[in-house]
C-alpha positions in Angstrom: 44.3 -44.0 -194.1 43.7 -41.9 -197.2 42.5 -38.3 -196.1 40.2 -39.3 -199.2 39.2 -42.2 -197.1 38.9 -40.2 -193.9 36.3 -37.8 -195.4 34.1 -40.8 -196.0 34.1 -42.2 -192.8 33.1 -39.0 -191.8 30.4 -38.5 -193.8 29.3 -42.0 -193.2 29.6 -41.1 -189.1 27.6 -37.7 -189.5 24.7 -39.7 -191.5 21.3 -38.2 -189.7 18.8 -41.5 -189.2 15.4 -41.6 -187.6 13.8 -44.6 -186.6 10.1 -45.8 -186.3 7.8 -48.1 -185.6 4.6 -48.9 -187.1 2.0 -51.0 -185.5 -1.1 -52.7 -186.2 -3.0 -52.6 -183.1 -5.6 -49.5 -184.0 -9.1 -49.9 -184.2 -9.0 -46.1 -185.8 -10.1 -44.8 -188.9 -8.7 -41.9 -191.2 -11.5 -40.1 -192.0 -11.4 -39.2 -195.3 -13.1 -35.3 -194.1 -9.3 -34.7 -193.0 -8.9 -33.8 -196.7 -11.5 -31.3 -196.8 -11.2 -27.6 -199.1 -12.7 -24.4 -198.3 -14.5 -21.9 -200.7 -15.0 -18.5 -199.8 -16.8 -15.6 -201.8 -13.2 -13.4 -201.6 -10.7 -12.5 -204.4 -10.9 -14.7 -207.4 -11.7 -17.9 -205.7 -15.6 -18.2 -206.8 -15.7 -15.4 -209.4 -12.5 -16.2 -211.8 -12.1 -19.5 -210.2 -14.7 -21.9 -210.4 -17.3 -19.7 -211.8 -15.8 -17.7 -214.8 -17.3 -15.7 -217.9 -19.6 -17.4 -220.1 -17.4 -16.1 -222.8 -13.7 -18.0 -221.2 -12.6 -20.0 -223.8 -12.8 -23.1 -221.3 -14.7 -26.4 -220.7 -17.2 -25.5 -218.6 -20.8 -26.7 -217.3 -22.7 -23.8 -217.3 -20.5 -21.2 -216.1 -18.6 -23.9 -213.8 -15.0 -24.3 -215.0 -14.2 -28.0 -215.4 -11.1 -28.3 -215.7 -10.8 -27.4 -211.8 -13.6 -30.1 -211.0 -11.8 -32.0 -212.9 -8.6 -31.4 -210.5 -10.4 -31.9 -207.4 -12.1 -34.8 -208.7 -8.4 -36.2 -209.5 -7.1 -36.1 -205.6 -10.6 -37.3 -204.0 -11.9 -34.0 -202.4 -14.2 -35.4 -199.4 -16.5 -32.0 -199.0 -16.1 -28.0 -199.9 -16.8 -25.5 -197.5 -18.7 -22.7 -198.3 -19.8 -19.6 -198.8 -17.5 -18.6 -196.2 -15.3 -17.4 -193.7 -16.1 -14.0 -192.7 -18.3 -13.7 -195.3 -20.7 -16.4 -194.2 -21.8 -13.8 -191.3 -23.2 -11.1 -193.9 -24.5 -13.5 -196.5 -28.2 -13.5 -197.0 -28.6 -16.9 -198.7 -32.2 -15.7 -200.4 -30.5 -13.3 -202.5 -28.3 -16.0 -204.3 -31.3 -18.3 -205.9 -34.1 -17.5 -208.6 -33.2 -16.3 -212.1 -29.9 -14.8 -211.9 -30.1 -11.1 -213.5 -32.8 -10.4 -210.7 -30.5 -11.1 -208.1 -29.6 -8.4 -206.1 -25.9 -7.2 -205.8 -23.8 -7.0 -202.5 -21.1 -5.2 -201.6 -18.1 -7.8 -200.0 -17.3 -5.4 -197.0 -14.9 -8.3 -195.3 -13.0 -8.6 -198.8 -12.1 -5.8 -200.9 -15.3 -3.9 -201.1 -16.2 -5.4 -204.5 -19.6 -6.0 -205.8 -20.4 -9.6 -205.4 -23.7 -10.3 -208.1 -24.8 -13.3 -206.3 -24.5 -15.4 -209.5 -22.8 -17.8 -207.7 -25.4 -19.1 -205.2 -26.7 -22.0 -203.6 -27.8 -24.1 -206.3 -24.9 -23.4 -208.5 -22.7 -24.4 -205.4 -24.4 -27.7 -204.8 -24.2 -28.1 -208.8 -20.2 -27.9 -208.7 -19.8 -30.1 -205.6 -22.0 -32.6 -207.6 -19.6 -32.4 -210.6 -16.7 -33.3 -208.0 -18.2 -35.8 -206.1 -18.0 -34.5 -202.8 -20.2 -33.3 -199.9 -21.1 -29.5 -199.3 -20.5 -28.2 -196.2 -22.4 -24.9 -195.8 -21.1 -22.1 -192.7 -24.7 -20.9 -191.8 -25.1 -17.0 -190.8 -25.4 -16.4 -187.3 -23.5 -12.9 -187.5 -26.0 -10.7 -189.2 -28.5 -13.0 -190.5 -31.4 -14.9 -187.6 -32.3 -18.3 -186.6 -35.6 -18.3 -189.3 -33.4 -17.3 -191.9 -30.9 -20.4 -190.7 -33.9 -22.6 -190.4 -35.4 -21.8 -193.7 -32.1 -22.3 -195.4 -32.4 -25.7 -194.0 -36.0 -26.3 -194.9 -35.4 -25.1 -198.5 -32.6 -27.8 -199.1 -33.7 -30.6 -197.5 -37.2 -31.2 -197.0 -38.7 -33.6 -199.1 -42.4 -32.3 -198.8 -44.2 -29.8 -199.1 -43.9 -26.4 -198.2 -43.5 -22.3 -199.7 -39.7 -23.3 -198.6 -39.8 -26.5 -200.5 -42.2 -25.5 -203.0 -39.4 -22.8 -203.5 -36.6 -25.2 -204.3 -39.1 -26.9 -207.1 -39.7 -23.7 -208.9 -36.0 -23.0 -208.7 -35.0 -25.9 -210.8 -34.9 -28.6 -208.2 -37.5 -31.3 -207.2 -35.3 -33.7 -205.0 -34.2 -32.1 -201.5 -30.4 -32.1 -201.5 -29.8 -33.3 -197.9 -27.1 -31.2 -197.0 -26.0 -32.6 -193.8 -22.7 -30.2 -193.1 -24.0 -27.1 -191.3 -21.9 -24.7 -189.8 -23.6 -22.6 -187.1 -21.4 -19.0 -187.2 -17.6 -18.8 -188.1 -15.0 -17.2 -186.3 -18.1 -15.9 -183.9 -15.1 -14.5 -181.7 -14.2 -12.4 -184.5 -15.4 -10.5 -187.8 -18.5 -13.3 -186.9 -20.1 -11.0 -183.7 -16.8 -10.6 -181.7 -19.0 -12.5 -178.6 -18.1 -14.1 -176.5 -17.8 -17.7 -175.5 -20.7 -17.8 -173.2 -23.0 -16.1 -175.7 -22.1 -17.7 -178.7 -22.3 -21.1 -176.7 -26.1 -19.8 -175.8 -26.6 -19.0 -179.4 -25.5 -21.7 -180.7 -28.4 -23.7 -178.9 -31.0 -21.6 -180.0 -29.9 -21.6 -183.7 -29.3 -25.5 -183.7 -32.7 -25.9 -182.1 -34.4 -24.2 -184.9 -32.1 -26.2 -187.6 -34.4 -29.1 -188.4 -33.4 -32.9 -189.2 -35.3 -34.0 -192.0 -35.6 -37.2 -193.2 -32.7 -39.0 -194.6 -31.1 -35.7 -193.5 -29.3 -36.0 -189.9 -27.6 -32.7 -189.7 -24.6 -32.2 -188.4 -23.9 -29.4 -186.5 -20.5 -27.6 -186.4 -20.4 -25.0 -183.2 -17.8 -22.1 -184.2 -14.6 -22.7 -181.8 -11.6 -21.4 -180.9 -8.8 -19.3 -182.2 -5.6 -20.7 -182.2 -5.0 -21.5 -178.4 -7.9 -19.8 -177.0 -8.3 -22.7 -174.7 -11.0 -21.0 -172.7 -13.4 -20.5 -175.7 -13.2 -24.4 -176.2 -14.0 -25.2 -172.4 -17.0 -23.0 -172.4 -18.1 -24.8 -175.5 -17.5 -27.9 -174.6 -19.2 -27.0 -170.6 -22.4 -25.3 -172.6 -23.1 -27.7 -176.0 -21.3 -30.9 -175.2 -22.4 -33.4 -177.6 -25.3 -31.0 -178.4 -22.9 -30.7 -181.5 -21.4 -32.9 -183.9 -17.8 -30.3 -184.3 -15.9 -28.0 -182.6 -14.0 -25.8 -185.5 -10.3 -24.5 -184.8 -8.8 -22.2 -187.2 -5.0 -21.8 -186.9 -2.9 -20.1 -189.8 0.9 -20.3 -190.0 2.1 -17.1 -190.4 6.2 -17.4 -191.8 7.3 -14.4 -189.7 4.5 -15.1 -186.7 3.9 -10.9 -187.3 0.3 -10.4 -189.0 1.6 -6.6 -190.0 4.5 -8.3 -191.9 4.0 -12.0 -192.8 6.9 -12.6 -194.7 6.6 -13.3 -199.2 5.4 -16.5 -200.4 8.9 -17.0 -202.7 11.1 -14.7 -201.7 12.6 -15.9 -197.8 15.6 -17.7 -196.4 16.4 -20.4 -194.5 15.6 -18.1 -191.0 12.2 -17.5 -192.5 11.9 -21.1 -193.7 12.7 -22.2 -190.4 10.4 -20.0 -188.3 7.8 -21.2 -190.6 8.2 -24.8 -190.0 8.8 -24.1 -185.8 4.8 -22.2 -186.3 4.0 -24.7 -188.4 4.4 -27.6 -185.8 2.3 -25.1 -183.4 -0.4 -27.3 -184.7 0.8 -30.1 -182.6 0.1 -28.5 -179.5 -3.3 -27.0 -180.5 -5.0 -30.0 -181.7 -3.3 -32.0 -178.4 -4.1 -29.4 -176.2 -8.2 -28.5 -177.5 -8.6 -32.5 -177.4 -7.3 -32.5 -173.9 -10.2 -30.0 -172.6 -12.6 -32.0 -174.9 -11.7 -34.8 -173.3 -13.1 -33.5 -170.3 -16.4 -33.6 -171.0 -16.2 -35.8 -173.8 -14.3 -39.1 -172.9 -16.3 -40.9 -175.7 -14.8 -39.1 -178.4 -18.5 -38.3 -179.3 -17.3 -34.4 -180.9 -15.2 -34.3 -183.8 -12.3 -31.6 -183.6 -13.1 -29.3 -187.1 -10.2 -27.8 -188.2 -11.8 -26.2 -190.9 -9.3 -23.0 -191.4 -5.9 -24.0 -191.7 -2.5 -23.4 -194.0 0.2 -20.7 -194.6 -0.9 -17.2 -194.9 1.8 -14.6 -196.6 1.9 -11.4 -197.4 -0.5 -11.1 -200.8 2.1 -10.9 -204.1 3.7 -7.9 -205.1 0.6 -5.6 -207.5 -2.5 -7.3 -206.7 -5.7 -6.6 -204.3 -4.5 -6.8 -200.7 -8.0 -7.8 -200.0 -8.0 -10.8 -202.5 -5.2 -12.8 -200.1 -3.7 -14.0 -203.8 0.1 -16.1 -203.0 2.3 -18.0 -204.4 2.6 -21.4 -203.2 6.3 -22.8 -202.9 8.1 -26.4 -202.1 7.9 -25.0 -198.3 4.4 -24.7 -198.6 4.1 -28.9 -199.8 6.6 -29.6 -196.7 4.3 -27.4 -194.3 1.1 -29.2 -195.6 2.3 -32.8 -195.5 3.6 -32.3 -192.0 0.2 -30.7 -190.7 -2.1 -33.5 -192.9 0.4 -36.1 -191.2 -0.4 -34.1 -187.3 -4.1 -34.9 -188.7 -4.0 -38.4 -189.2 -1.9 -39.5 -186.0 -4.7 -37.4 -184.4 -7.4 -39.2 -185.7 -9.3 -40.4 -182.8 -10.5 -36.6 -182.2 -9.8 -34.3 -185.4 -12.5 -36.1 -187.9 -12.4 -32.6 -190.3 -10.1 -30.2 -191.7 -10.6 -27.8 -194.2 -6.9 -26.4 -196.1 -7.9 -22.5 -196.9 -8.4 -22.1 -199.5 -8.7 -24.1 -202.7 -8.5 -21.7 -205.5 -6.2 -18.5 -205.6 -6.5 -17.5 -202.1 -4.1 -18.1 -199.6 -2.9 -21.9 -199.6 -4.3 -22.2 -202.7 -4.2 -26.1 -204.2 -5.0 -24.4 -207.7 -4.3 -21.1 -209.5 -5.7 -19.6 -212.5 -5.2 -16.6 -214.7 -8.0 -16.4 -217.5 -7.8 -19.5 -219.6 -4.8 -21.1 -217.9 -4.6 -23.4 -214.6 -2.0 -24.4 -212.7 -1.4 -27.1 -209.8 0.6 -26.0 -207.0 2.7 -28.4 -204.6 0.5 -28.2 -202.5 -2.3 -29.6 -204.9 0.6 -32.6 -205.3 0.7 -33.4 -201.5 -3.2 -34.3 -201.3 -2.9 -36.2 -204.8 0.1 -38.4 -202.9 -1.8 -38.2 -199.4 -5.1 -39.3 -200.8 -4.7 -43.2 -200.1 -5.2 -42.2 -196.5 -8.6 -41.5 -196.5 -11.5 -43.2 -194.6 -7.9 -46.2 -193.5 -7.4 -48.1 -190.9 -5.2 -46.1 -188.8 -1.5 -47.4 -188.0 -0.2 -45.8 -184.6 3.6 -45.1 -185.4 6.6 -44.4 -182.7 9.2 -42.1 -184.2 12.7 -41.0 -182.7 13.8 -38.2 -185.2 17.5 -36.3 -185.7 16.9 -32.7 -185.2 16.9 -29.9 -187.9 19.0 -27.4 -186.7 19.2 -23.3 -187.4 21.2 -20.8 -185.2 21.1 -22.8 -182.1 17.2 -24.0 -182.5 15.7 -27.1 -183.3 12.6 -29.2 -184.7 12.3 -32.4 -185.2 13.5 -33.1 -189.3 11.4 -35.9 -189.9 7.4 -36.6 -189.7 5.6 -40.0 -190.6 1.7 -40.9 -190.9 0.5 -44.7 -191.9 -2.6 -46.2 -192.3 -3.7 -49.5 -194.0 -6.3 -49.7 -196.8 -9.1 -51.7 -197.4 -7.2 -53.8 -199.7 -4.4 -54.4 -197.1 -1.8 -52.2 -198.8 0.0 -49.9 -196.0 0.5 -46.6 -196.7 3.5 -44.5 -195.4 3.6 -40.7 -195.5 7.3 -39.1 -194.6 8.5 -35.6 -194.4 11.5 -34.7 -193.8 12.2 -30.7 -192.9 15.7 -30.6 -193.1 16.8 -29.0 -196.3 20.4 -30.1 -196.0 20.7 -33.6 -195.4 18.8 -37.1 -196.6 17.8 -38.7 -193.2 18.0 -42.7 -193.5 14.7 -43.8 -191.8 14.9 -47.4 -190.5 11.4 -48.8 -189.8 9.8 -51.8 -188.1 5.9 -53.2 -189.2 4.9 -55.1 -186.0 2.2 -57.5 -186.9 2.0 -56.3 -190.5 3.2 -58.6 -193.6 4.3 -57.1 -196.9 7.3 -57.5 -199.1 7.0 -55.3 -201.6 7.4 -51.3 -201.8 6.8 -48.7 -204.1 6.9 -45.0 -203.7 6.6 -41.7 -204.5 8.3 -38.2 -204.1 7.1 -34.7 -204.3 11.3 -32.0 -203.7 12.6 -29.4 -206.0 16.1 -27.8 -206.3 15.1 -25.3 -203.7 12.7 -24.2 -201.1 11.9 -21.4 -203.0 10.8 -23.1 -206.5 6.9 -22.5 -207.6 4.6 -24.0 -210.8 3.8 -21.2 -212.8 1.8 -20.5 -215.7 5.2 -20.5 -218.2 6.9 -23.4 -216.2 3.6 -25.1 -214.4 5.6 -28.6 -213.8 8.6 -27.1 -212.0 7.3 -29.2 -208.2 5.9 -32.1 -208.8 5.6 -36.0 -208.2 7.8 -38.1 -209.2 8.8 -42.2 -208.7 10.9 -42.7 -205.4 13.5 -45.6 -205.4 14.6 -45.2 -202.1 13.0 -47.4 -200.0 13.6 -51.1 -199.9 13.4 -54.3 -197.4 16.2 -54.7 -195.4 15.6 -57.9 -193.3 12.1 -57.4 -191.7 12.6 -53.7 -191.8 11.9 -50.8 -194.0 14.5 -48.6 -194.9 13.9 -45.3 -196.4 16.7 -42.8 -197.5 14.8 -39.5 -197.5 16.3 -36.8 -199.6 16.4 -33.1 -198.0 13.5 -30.9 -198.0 11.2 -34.0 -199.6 7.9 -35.5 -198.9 7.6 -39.2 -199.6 4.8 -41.8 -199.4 5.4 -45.2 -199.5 3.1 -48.2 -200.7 4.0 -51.9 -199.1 2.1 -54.7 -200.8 
């Protein structure tokens, strides 16, 4: 034998597969809230993102920037949460309606100690989630602000009566009640939200969601403020205390690259250690969503509470020369890998986690958008919801998977992850990642119950890890066709580059 011919059959030997299986017996449902964004009043998300100079030479809708809607619109956005965050707790939702240069002006104490002019305010939110199509869902203040002022809030959008609050709305520009039914009662109330705890917050969740009114063709419902990361404790007082006296339990869990908040490691500048320690806190998410399920189980067998994880993604250290209080990053190919893996976490946990929120939609943090003046760019991660977005409101397809490890100085993760669900139409829909940024991973796959012959696909990689879109080169990471994947017998076989996320469509 050739050495030639040696090296081959080596090569052929070490050839990492995975296998799956994909079945048909679900009576679950991808709710298309898994895709939600979040909106905060910090850095240039509202101001300089969506809501920018009436002089920017831009298409806008008032001062609304369109071309963003028009993005959002693009990969299906099911609701946008807003006004906050930490900021929700000192926001005084009367001083951002009425004629805007009598507004009065705010200092952001949670971001940057800037002077937010209330411009942006609840009508002009509820105008720019019209434009996209997609429902509001608004983080009441239970921090610093009281139950009437939650209740009024309430009142003001959604009766369809009359009343001074509804009376209110009319003079404002608005005859027709919104019917915001997406209320968040607190955020983070363990944190810059009250820092109580669970047993009061529990209690004070029930007296603000008493006082927050169902009106009709209104239903509200009612997110409780939950735990942090694996506070396990805060969700068993919750859930022992409200029960299915709410309709969601948030959990906000951020994957820090280094896992040290004093030093969280740059958005494009890291190696494969940091790459890998990213990915290993990444998968954390795993064991947080199975684990708060577990307890909610509890006292919750029917599933009745939907799991809100409506704070999640990467969170870096800001980039070099801007406000440290504006959390402004880059967003790289790691970041697409990181989100495709979590979304996929989502979807094979459907039965509990009914809404997620990625933080946060324009320039801050895990941004699916940037801007700078005039210019827009999409980031990767932007391209993993456009390729995910056949998932939503599916029938979900339970899968098996046996992966080949991905390996680094004597640890290992699992390389490869897999979501499926089945459309409407019958088309089945196969989302793939696979971590490993050395090797393709052949993925052999078997549809029990489930007839198709045809498949198409698509691919979001890059050269590296490290690559970006920016404003010069705003194309660098993004989708393109995927001819990997074909019918081999009655399986599907998928040869899944390195460091790639995939998505399949089987007709």
């Amino acid at each position: 034998m050739s050495l030639a011919l040696a090296m081959l059959c080596l090569n052929a030997s070490a050839q990492k597969t995975a296998s799956a299986d994909i079945s048909s017996d679900s009576k679950l449902t991808v709710s298309r809230f898994i895709y939600g964004q979040f909106a905060e009043h910090l850095g240039h998300g509202i101001y300089g993102g969506f809501w920018v100079d009436k002089n920017l030479p831009v298409e806008k809708q008032d001062r609304i920037r369109l071309d963003v809607v028009n993005a959002l619109k693009k990969i299906k956005i099911p609701d946008l949460r807003w006004p906050g965050g930490c900021f929700a707790d000192e926001y005084h939702w009367r001083d951002g309606i009425g004629p805007r240069e009598q507004r009065p002006k705010m200092v952001n104490t949670n971001w940057g100690n800037v002077t937010d002019d209330n411009s942006f305010g609840t009508h002009e939110f509820l105008e720019l989630c019209k434009l996209i199509g997609c429902e509001p869902y608004i983080a009441g203040n239970v921090g610093s602000g009281t139950v009437e002022e939650m209740a009024k809030w309430v009142e003001y959008l959604n009766l369809d009566g009359e009343s001074t609050m509804a009376d209110l709305r009319k003079q404002n520009g608005h005859p027709e009640p919104y019917k915001v039914t997406l209320w968040g009662v607190g955020n983070e109330s363990w944190g810059c939200g009250g820092n109580m705890t669970p047993e009061y917050y529990s209690d004070l969740y029930k007296r603000y969601a008493t006082y927050a009114r169902d009106y009709p063709g209104a239903r509200l419902k009612k997110i409780a403020s939950g735990p942090n990361s694996d506070d396990y404790n805060w969700t068993e007082v919750c859930m022992k205390n409200i029960g299915t006296g709410m309709w969601g339990l948030t959990l906000h869990y951020y994957t820090v690259p280094t896992g040290n908040w004093g030093h969280k490691g740059s958005a494009t500048s890291f190696n494969e250690g940091e790459y890998f320690s990213t990915m290993v806190n990444c998968l954390k998410m795993e064991e947080l969503v199975t684990k708060h399920s577990a307890i909610m189980d509890k006292y919750d067998p029917e599933k009745r509470v939907a799991l809100v994880v409506d704070e999640w993604g990467v969170w870096t250290d800001v980039e070099p020369g801007t406000n440290p209080g504006f959390l402004y990053q880059q967003n790289s190919l790691r970041d697409a890998l990181l989100a495709g893996t979590t979304l996929n976490i989502f979807n094979n946990h459907c039965e509990r986690v009914k809404m997620a929120n990625l933080a946060q939609t324009v320039n801050v943090l895990q941004s699916l958008i940037l801007t700078d003046k005039d210019k827009m760019l999409l980031t990767p991660t932007y391209h993993i919801f456009d390729l995910y977005k056949v998932h939503q409101d599916a029938k979900y397809l339970p899968v098996k998977l046996n992966s080949p490890d991905y390996e680094f100085e004597g640890k290992k993760i699992p390389a490869v992850s897999i979501s499926a669900s089945q459309d409407a139409a019958g088309k089945i829909h196969i989302s793939l990642v696979n971590l490993d940024p050395h090797n393709t991973i052949k993925v052999s796959t078997a549809l029990d119950g489930l007839k198709w012959n045809k498949v198409t696909g698509q691919i979001l990689t890059s050269a590296n890890l490290t690559d970006i879109n920016t404003f010069q080169q705003p194309n660098k990471v993004s989708i393109a066709g995927f001819n990997g994947a074909k019918k081999a017998g009655d399986k599907l076989v998928v040869d899944m580059p390195a460091k790639s996320v995939v998505t399949l469509e089987l007709n």
